[in-house]
Backbone and ligand atoms as CSV (ligand in chain L), in Angstrom:
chain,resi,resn,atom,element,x,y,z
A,1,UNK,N,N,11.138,12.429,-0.657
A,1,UNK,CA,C,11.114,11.435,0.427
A,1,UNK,C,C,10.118,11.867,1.494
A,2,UNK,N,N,9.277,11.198,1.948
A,2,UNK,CA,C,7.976,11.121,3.339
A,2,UNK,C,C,8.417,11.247,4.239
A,3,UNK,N,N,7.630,10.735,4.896
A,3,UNK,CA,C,7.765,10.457,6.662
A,3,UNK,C,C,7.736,8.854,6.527
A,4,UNK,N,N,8.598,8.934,8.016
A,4,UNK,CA,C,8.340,7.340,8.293
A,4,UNK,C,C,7.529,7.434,9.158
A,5,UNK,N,N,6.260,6.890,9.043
A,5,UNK,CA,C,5.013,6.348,10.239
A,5,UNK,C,C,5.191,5.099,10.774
A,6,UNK,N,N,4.538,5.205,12.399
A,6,UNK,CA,C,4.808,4.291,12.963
A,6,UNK,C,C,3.039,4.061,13.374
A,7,UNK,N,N,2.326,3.296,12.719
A,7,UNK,CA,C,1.088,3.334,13.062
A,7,UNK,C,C,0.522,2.141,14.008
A,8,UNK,N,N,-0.141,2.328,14.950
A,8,UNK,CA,C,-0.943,1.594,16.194
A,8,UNK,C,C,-2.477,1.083,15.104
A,9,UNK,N,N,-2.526,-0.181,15.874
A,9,UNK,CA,C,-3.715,-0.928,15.473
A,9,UNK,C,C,-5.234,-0.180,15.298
A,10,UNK,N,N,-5.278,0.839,16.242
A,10,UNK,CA,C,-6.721,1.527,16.084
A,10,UNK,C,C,-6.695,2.370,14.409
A,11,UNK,N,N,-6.102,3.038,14.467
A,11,UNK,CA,C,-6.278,3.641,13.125
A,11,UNK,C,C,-6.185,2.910,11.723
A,12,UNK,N,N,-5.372,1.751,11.930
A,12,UNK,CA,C,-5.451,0.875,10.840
A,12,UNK,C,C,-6.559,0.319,10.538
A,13,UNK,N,N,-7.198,-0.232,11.750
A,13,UNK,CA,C,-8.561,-0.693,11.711
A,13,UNK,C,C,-9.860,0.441,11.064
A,14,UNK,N,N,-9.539,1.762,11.241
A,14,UNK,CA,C,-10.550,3.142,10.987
A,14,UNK,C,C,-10.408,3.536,9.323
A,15,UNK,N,N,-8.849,2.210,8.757
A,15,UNK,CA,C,-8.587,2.734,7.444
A,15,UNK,C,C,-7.600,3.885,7.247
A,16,UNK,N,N,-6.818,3.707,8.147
A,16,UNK,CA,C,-6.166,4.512,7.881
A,16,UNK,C,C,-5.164,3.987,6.927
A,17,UNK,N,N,-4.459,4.933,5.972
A,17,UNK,CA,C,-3.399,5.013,4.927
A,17,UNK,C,C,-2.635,5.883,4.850
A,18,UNK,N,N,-1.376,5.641,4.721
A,18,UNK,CA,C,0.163,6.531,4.474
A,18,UNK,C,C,-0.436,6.991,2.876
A,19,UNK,N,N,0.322,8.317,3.013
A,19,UNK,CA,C,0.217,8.987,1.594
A,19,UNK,C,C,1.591,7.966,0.980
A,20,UNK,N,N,1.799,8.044,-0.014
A,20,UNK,CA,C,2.120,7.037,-1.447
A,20,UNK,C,C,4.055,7.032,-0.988
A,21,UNK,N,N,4.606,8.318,-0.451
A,21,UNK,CA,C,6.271,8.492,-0.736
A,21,UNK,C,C,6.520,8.409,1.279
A,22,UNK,N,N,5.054,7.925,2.074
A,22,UNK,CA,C,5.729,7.793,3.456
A,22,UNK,C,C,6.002,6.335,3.772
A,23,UNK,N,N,7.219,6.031,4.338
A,23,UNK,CA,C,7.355,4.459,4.951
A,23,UNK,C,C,6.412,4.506,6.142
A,24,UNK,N,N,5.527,3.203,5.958
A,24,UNK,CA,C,4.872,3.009,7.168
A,24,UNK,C,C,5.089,1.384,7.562
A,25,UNK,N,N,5.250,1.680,9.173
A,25,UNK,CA,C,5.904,0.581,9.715
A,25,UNK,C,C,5.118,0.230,10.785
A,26,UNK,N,N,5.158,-0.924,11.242
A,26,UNK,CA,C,4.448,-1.363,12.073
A,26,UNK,C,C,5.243,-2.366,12.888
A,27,UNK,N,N,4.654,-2.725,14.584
A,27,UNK,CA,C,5.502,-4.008,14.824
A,27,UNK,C,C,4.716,-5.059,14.799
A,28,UNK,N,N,4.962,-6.227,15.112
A,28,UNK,CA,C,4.548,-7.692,14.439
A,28,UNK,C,C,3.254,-7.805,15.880
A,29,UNK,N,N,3.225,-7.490,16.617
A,29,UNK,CA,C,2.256,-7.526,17.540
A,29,UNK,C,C,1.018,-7.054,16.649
A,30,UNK,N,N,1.178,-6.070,15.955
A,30,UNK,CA,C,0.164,-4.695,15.332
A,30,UNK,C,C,-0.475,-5.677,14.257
A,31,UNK,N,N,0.737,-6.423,13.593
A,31,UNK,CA,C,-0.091,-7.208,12.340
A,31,UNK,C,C,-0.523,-8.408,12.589
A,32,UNK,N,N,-0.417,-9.049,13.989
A,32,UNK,CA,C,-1.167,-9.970,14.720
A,32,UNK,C,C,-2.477,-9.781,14.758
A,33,UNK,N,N,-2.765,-8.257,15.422
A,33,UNK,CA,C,-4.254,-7.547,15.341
A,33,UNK,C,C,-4.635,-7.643,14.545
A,34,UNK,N,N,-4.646,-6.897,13.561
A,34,UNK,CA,C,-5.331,-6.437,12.398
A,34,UNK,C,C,-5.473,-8.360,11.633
A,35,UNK,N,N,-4.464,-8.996,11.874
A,35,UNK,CA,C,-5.250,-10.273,11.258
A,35,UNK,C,C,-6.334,-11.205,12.008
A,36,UNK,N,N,-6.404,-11.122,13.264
A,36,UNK,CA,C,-7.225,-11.515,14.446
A,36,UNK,C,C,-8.517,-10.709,13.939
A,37,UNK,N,N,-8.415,-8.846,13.406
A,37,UNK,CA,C,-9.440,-8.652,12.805
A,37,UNK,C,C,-10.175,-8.976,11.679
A,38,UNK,N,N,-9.561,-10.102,11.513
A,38,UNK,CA,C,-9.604,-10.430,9.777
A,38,UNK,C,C,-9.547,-9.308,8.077
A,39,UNK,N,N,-7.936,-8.641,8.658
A,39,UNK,CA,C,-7.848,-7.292,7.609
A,39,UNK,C,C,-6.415,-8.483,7.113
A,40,UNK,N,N,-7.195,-8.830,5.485
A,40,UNK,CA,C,-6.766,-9.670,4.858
A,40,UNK,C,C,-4.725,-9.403,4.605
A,41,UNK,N,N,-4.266,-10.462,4.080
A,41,UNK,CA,C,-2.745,-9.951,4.073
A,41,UNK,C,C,-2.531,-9.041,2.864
A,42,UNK,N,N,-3.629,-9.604,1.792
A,42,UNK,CA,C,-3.447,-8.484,0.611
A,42,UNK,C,C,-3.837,-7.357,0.351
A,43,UNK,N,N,-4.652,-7.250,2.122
A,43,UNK,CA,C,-4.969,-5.914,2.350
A,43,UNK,C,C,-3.462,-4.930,2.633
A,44,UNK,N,N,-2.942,-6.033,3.942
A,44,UNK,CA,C,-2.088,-5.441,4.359
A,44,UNK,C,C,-0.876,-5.106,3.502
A,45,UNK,N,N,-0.851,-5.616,2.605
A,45,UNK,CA,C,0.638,-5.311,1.129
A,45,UNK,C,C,-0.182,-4.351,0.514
A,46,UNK,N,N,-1.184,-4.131,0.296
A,46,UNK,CA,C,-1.787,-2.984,-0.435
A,46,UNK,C,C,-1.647,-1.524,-0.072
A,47,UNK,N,N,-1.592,-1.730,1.309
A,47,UNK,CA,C,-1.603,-0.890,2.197
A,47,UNK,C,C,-0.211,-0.446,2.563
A,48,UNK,N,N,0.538,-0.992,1.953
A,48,UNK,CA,C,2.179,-0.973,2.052
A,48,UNK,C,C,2.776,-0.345,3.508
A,49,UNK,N,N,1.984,-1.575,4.413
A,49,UNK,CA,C,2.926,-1.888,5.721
A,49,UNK,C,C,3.836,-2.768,5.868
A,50,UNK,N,N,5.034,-2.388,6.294
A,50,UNK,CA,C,6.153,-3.441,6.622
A,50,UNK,C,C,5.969,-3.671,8.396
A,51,UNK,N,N,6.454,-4.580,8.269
A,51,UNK,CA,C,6.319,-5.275,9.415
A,51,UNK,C,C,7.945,-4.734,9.639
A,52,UNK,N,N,7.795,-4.143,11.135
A,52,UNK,CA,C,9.121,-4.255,11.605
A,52,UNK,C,C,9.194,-4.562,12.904
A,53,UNK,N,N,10.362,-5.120,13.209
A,53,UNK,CA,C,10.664,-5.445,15.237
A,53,UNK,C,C,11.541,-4.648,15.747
A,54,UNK,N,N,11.003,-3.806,16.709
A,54,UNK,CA,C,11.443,-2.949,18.105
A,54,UNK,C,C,13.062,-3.389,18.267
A,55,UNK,N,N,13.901,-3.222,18.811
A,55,UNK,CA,C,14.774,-4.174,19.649
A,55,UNK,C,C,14.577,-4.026,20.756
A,56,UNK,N,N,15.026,-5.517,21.509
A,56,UNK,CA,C,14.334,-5.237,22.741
A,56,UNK,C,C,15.428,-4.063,23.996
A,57,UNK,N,N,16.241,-3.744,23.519
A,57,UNK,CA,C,16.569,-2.673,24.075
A,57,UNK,C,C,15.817,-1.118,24.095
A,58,UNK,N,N,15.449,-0.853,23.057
A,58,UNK,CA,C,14.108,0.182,22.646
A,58,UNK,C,C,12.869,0.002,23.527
A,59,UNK,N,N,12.304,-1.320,23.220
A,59,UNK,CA,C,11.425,-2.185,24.243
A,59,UNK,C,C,11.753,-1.621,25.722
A,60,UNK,N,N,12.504,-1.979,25.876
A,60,UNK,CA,C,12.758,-1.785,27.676
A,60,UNK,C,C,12.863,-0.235,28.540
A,61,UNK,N,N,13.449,0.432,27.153
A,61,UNK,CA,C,13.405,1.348,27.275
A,61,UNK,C,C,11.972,2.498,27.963
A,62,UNK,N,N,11.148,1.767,26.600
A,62,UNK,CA,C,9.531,2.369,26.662
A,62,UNK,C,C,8.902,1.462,28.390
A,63,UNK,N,N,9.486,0.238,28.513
A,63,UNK,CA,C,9.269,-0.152,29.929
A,63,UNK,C,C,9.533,0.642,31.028
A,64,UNK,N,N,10.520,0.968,31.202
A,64,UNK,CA,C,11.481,1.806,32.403
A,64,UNK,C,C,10.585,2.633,32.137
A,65,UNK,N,N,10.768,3.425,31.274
A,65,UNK,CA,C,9.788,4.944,31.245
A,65,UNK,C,C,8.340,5.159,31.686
A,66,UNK,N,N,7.938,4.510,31.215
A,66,UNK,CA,C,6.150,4.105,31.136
A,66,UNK,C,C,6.155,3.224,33.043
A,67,UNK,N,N,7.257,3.061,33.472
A,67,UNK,CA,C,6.936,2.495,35.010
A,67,UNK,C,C,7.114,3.515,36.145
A,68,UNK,N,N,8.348,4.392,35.260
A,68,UNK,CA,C,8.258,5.608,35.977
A,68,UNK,C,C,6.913,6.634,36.117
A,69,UNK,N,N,6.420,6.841,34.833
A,69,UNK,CA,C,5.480,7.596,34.765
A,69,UNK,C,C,3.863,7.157,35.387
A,70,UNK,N,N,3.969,5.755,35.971
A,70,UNK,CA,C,2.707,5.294,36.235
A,70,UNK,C,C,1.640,4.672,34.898
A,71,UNK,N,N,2.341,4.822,33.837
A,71,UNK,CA,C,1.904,4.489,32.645
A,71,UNK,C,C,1.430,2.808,32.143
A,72,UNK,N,N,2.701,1.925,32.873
A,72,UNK,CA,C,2.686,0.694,32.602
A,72,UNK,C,C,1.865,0.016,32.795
A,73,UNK,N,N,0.887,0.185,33.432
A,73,UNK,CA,C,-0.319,-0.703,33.965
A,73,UNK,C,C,-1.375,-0.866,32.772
A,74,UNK,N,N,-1.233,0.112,31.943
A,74,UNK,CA,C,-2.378,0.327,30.996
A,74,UNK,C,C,-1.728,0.234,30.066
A,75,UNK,N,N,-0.826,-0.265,29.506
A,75,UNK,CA,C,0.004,-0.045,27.766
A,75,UNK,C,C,-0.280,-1.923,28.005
A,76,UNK,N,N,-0.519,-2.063,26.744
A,76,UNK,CA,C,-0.259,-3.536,26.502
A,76,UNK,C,C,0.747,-3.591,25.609
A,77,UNK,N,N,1.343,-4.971,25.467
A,77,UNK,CA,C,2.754,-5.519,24.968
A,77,UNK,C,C,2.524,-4.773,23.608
A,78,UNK,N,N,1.383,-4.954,22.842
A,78,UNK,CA,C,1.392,-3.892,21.595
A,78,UNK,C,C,1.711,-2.694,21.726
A,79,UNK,N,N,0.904,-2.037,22.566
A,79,UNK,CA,C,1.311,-0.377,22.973
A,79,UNK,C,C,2.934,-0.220,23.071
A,80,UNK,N,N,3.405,-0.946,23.921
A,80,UNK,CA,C,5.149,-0.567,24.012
A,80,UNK,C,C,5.859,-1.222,22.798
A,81,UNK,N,N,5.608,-1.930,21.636
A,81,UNK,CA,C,6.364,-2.069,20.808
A,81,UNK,C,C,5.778,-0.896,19.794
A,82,UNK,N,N,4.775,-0.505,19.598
A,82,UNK,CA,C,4.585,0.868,18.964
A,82,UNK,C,C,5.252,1.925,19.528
A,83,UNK,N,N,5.388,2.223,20.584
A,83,UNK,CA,C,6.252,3.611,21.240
A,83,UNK,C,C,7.257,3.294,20.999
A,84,UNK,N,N,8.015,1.932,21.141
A,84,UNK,CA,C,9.468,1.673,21.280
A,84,UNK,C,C,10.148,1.620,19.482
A,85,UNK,N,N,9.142,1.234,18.967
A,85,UNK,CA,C,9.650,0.838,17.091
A,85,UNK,C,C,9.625,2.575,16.714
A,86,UNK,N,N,8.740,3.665,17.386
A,86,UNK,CA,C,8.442,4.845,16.902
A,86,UNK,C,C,9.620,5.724,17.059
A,87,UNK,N,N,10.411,5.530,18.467
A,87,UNK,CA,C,11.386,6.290,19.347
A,87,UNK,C,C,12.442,5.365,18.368
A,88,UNK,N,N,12.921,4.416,17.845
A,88,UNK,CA,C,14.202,3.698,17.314
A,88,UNK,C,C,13.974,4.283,16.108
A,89,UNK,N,N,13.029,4.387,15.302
A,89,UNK,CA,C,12.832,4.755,13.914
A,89,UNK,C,C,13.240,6.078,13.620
A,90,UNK,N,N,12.320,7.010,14.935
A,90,UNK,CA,C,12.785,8.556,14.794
A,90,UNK,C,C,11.357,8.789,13.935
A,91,UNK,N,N,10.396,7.874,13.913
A,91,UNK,CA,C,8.867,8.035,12.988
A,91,UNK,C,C,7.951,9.101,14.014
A,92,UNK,N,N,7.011,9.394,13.185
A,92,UNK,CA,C,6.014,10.020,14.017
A,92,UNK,C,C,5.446,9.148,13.731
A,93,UNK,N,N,4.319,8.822,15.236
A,93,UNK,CA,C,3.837,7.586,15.764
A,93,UNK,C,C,1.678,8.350,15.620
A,94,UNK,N,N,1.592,7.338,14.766
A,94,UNK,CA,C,-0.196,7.655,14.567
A,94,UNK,C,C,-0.621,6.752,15.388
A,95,UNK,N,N,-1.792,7.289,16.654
A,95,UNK,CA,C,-2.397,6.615,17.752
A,95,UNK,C,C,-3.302,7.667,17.816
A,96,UNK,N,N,-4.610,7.137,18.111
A,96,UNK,CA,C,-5.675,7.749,18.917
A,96,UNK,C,C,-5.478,6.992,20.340
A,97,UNK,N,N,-4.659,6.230,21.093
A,97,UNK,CA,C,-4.361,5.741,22.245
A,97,UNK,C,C,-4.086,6.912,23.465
A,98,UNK,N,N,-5.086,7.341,24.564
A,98,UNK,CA,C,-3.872,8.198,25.182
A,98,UNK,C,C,-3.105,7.488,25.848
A,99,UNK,N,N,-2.714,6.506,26.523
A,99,UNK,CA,C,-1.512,5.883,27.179
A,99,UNK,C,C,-0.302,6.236,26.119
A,100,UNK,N,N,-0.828,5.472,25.087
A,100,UNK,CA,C,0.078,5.755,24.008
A,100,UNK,C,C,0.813,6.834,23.701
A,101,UNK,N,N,-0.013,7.478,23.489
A,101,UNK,CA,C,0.020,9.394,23.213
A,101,UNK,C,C,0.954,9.861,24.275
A,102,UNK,N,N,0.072,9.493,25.380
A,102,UNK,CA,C,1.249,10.146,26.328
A,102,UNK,C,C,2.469,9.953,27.013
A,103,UNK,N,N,2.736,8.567,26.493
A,103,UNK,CA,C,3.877,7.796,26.990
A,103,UNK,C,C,4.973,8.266,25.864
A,104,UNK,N,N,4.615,8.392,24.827
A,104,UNK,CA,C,5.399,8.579,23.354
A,104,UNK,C,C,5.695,10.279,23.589
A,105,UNK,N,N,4.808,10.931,23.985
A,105,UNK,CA,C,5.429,12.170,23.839
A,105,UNK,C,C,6.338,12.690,25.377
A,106,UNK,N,N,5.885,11.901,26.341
A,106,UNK,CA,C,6.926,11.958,26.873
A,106,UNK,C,C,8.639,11.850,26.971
A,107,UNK,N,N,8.855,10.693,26.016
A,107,UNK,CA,C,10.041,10.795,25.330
A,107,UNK,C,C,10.430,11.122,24.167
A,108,UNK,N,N,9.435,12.322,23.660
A,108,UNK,CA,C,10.178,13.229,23.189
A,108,UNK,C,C,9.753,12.388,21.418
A,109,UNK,N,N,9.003,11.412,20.950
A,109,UNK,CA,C,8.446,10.971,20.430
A,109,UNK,C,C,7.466,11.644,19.194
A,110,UNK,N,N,7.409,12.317,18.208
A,110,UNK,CA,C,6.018,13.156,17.541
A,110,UNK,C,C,4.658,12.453,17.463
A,111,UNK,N,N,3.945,12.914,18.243
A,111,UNK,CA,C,2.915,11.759,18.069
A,111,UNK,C,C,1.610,12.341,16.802
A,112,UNK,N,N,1.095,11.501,16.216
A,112,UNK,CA,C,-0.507,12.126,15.707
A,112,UNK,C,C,-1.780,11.119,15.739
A,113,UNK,N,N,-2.706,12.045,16.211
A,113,UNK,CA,C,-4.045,11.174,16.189
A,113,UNK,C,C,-4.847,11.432,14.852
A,114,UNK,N,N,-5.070,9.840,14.468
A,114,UNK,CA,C,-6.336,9.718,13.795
A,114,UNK,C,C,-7.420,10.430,13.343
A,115,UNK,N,N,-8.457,9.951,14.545
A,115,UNK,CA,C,-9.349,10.190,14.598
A,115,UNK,C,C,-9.915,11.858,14.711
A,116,UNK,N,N,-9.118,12.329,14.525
A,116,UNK,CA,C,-9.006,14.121,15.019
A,116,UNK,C,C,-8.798,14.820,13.633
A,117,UNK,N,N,-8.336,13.920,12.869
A,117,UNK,CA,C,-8.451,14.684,11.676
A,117,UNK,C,C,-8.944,14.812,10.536
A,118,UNK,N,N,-10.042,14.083,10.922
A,118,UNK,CA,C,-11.515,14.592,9.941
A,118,UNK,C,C,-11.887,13.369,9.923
A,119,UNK,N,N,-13.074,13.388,9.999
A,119,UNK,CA,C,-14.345,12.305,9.642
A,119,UNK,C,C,-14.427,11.786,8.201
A,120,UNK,N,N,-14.062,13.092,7.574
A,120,UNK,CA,C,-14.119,12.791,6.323
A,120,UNK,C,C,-13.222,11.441,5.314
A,121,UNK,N,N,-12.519,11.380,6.437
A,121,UNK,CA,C,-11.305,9.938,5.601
A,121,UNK,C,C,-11.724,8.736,6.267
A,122,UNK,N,N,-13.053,8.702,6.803
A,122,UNK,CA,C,-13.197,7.426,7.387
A,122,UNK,C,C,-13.940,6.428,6.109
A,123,UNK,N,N,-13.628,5.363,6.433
A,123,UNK,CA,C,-13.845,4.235,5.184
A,123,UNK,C,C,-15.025,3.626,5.421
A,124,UNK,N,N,-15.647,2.805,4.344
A,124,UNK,CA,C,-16.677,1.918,4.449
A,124,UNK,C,C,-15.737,0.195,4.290
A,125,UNK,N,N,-16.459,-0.333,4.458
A,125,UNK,CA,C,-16.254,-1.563,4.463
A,125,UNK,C,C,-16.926,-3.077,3.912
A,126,UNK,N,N,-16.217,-3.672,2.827
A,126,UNK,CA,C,-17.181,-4.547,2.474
A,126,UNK,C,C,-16.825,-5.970,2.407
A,127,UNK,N,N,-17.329,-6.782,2.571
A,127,UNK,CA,C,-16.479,-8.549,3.414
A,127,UNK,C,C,-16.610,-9.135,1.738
A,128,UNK,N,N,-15.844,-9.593,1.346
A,128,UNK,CA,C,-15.507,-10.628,0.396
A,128,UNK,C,C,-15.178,-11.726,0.400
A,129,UNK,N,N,-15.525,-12.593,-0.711
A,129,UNK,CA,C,-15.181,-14.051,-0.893
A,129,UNK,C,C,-13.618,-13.880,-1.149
A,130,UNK,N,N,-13.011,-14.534,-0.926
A,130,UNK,CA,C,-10.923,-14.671,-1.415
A,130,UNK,C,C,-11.038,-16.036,-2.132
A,131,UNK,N,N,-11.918,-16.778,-1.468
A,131,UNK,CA,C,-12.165,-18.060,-2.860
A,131,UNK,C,C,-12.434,-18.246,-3.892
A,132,UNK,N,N,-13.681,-17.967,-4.121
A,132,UNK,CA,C,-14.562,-17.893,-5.464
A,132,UNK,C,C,-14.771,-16.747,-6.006
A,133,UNK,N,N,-14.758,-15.327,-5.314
A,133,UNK,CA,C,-14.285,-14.314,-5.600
A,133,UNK,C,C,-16.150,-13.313,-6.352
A,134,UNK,N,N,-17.209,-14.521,-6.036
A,134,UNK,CA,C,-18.220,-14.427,-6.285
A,134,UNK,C,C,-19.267,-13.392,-5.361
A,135,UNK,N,N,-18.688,-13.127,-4.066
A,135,UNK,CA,C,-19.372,-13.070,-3.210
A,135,UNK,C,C,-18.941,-11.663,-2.774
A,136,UNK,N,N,-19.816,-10.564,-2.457
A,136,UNK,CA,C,-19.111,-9.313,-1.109
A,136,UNK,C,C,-20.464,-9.007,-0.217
A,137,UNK,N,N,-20.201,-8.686,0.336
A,137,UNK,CA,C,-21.695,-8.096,1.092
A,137,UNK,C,C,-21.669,-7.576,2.419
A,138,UNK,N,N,-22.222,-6.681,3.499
A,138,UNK,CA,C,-21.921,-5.918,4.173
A,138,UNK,C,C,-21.784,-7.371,5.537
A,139,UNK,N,N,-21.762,-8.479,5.690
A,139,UNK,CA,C,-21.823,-9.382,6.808
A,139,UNK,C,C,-20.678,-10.553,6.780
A,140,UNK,N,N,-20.093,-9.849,8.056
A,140,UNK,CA,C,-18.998,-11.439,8.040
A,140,UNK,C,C,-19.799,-12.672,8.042
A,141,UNK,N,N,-18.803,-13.447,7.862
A,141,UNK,CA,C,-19.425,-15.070,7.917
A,141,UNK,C,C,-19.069,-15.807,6.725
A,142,UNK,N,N,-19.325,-17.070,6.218
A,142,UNK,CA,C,-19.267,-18.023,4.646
A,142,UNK,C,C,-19.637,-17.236,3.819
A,143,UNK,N,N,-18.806,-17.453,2.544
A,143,UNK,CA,C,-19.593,-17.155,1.373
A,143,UNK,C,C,-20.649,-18.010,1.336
A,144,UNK,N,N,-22.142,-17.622,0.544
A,144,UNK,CA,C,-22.659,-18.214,0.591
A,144,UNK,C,C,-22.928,-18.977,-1.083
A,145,UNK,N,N,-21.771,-18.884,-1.885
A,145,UNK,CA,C,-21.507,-19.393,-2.889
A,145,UNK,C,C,-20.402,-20.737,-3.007
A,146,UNK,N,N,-19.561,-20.474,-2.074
A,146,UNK,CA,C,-18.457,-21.842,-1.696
A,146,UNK,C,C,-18.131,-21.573,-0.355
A,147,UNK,N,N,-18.654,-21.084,0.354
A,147,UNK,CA,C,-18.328,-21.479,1.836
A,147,UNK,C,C,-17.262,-21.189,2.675
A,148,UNK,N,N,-16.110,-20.369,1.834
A,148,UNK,CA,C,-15.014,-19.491,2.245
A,148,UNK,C,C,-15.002,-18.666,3.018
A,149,UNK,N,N,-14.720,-18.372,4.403
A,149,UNK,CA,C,-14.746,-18.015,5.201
A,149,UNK,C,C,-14.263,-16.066,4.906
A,150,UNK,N,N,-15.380,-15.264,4.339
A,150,UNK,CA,C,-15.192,-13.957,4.070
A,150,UNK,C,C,-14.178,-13.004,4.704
A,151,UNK,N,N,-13.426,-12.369,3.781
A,151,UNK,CA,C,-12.424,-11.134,4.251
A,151,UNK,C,C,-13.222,-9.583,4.195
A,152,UNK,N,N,-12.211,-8.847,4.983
A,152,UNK,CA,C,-12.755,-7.640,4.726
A,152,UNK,C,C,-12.166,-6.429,3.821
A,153,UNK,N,N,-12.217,-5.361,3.106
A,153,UNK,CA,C,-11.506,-4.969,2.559
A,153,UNK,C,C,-12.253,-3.634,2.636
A,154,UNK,N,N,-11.562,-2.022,2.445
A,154,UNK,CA,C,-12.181,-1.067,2.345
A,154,UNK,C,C,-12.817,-0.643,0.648
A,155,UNK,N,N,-14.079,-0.256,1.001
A,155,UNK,CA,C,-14.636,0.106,-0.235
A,155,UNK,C,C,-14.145,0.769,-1.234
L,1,ZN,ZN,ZN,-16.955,-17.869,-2.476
């Protein structure tokens, strides 16, 4: 049995991936992002993230705290359902965020960054057709085979 991860939108976006036996969880704010980034849904099942929700008692929690600490001004509604889903889960929480970082380890939270642990796992990226299935190439925009509005997927 793994770890349960609680991963923030930046590293998902950098490609990041749970090794194969860790639950990785996310809250529904997080998979709002990543689809606003256009990181397809069959990316996101590939990637075997579950979508999970905070309660908002957890929520409020990471509020109170983060108002005490002077923190709140800078966490957005995503940021506190990542600290708050991380602290209910009992997950260690992956962020290159420091608000994040430091709001989470303030309560006692395990936090880990990303971006700190090697260059070497960073991904390439290549936009695909999901329509015609004809098309990839390094530029968002239409396929230029049926006009399907291109996804992205890691190489
Ligand atoms: Zn196409």
């Amino acid at each position: 049995m793994g770890e349960t991860l609680v991963v923030d939108t930046g590293p998902l976006m950098e490609g990041f991936t749970a090794p194969d036996d860790d639950r990785c969880l996310v809250p529904p704010k997080v998979m709002s992002e990543l689809e606003d980034h256009d990181v397809s849904n069959y990316e996101i099942l590939e990637r075997g993230l579950v979508t999970t929700f905070p309660t908002d008692y957890a929520t409020k929690l990471v509020r109170d705290y983060a108002e005490e600490t002077g923190d709140l001004d800078v966490l957005s509604d995503t940021d506190i359902e990542v600290v708050a889903l991380a602290g209910e889960e009992e997950a260690v929480l992956v962020s290159d965020d420091y608000a994040v970082q430091n709001v989470a380890k303030g309560m006692d939270i395990e936090v880990r960054g990303h971006a700190q642990e090697g260059i070497s796992e960073e991904r390439e990226w290549i936009w695909y057709c999901p329509g015609c299935g004809e098309h990839e190439g390094d530029r968002k925009g239409e396929c230029p085979v049926c006009g399907t509005e291109l996804k992205r997927r890691p190489v």
